[in-house]
C-alpha positions, 0 to 999 in steps of 0.5 A, a space after each residue: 827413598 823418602 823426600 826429605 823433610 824441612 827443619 821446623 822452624 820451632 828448632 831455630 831459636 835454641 840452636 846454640 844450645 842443641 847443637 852443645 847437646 848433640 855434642 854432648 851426648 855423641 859423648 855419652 860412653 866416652 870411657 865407659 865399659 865398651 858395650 856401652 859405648 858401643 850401645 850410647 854410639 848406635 843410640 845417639 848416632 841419630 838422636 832423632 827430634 829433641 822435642 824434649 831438649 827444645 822445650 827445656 831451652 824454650 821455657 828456659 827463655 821466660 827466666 832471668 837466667 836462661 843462658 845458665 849453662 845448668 840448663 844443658 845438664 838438666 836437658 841431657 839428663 831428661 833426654 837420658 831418662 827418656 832414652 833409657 825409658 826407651 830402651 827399657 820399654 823395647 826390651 818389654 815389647 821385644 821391639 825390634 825397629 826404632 828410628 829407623 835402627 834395630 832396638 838395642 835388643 835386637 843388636 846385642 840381647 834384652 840382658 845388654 839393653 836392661 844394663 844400658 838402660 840402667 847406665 843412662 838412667 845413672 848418669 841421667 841422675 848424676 847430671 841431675 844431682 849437680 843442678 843448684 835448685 833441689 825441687 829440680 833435682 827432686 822433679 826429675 826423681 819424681 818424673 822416673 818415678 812417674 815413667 815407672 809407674 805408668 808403664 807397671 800400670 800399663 804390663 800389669 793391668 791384665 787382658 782388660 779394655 781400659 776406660 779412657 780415664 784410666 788411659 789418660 791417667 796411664 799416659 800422663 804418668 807415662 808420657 806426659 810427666 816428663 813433657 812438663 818437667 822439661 818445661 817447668 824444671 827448666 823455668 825453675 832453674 832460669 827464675 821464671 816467675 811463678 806464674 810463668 812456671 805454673 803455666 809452662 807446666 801445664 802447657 807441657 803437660 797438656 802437650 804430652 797428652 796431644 803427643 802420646 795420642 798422636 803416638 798411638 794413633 799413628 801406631 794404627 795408621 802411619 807409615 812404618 817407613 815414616 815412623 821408623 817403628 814397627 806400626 800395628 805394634 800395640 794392637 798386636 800385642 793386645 795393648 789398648 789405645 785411645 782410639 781402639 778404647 773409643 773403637 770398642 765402646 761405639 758397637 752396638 751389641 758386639 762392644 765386648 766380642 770387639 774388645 776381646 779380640 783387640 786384647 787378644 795376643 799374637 794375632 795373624 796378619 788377616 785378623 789384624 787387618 780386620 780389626 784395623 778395618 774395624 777401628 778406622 770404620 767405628 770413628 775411633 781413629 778420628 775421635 782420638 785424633 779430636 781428643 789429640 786436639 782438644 789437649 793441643 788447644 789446652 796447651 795453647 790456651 797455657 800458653 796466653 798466661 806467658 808475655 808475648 815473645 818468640 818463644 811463646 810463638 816457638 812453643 805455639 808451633 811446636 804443639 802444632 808439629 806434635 798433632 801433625 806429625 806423620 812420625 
């Protein structure tokens, strides 16, 4: 059994406004078709860390109006277009763990998630469409648009090494997009000043970078129990990351026999092992891990453009958690 983990004391300033989220989305499929239902209960029955949610409430706090009850609506909308995302993306990777749960894939099939997927993206929007700021509503249009892109980017490039500008761009658009919509729409809609609203963005987008790195690192090297996922999937599945991008590119004379094998697919568990043996030994890991950093260091430098307040000092503390996570 795992010993349990403390709260991050980042949560503690918009609890209030978490625990109305948690409660709203408890009821998500409330009197819709049962399978849903079903599905959004086993979803958001653990609704795992909210970092999205909380960055909405945080930047919401440099506003005129932060306690505008707008802010929840625009914060469960991005958490379903993320949870959507997921589930969608689980039904592409036949993943079968997340969260320490079966996918829903794996409870029901890949039809049934495609449909909840596709419900949680249709209330996401009409969450959305009530928001009293049209660039708002538009940004979050612009974020799925952003998530879908990024992942057409992603199935659709072929058996192919990735340069690492071609990856960052894939991870921005993937990940990243949604991070600094969390914090600039919620600026917008609390009547932050520009300034404040610019730099929140940028602090979210540099943010999502750290996250998704951090992400694939520990796919390599994390602890499947810690990371209530599958770990090994991407390399499995011949799907190049950061630091196998950084793995291939450090070998001398065998950089492309490296790169083929990494993009092969359905690899055997003794060839995995090796390949792992291989990144871990070629520093990619631990240049991915310094790339993770570097962009952590560009959110807090976004964040000297805000006033000093407890929420500045939350925000700094969230983007310390995202490079130092074990999950």
């Amino acid at each position: 059994m795992r010993a349990s983990r403390a709260v991050p004391s980042f949560y503690s300033l918009v609890e209030p406004e978490l625990a109305e989220l948690r409660r709203r989305l408890a009821d998500v499929g409330r009197g819709a078709h049962p399978t849903f239902a079903s599905a959004a209960a086993h979803l958001f029955g653990s609704p795992g860390k909210l970092l999205r949610p909380t960055l909405v409430f945080l930047s919401a706090r440099f506003g005129a109006h932060a306690n505008d009850r707008t802010l929840v609506d625009l914060a469960e909308s991005l958490e379903l277009v993320h949870t959507a995302s997921l589930v969608h993306d689980d039904i592409v990777d036949d993943a079968v763990l997340r969260r320490d749960l079966p996918t829903v894939n794996a409870v029901w099939d890949d039809d049934v998630a495609l449909i909840v997927g596709d419900y949680l993206f249709a209330k996401a929007y009409a969450l959305a469409a009530v928001l009293p700021k049209s660039e708002v509503i538009a940004m979050v249009a612009q974020t799925v648009f952003a998530l879908c892109d990024g992942e057409l980017t992603e199935v659709s490039a072929g058996p192919r090494m990735p340069t690492e500008e071609e990856y960052l761009e894939r991870i921005e658009l993937k990940t990243a997009s949604l991070y600094a919509a969390c914090c600039q729409g919620a600026a917008l809609l609390a009547e932050a000043d520009p300034e404040h609203v610019a730099a929140l963005g940028a602090y979210g987008t540099s943010l999502g970078l750290a996250f998704q790195i951090t992400d694939d690192v520990l796919d390599l090297v994390g602890d499947e129990g810690d990371l209530g996922k599958e770990v090994g999937r991407d390399l499995a599945e011949g799907m190049p990351t950061l630091p196998m991008i950084y793995a291939a590119a450090a070998r001398d004379g065998d950089a492309r026999r490296l790169a083929e094998r990494i993009l092969s697919r359905d690899k055997e568990p003794p060839e995995l092992r090796d390949l792992l043996r291989a990144i871990m030994d070629s520093g990619g890991v631990e240049r991915a891990r310094s790339r993770a950093q570097r962009f952590h260091d560009d959110a807090l430098a976004a964040l000297d453009r805000l006033p000093a307040r407890p929420e500045r000092e939350a925000l700094r503390e969230l983007a310390d958690f995202v490079i130092a996570r074990e999950r």
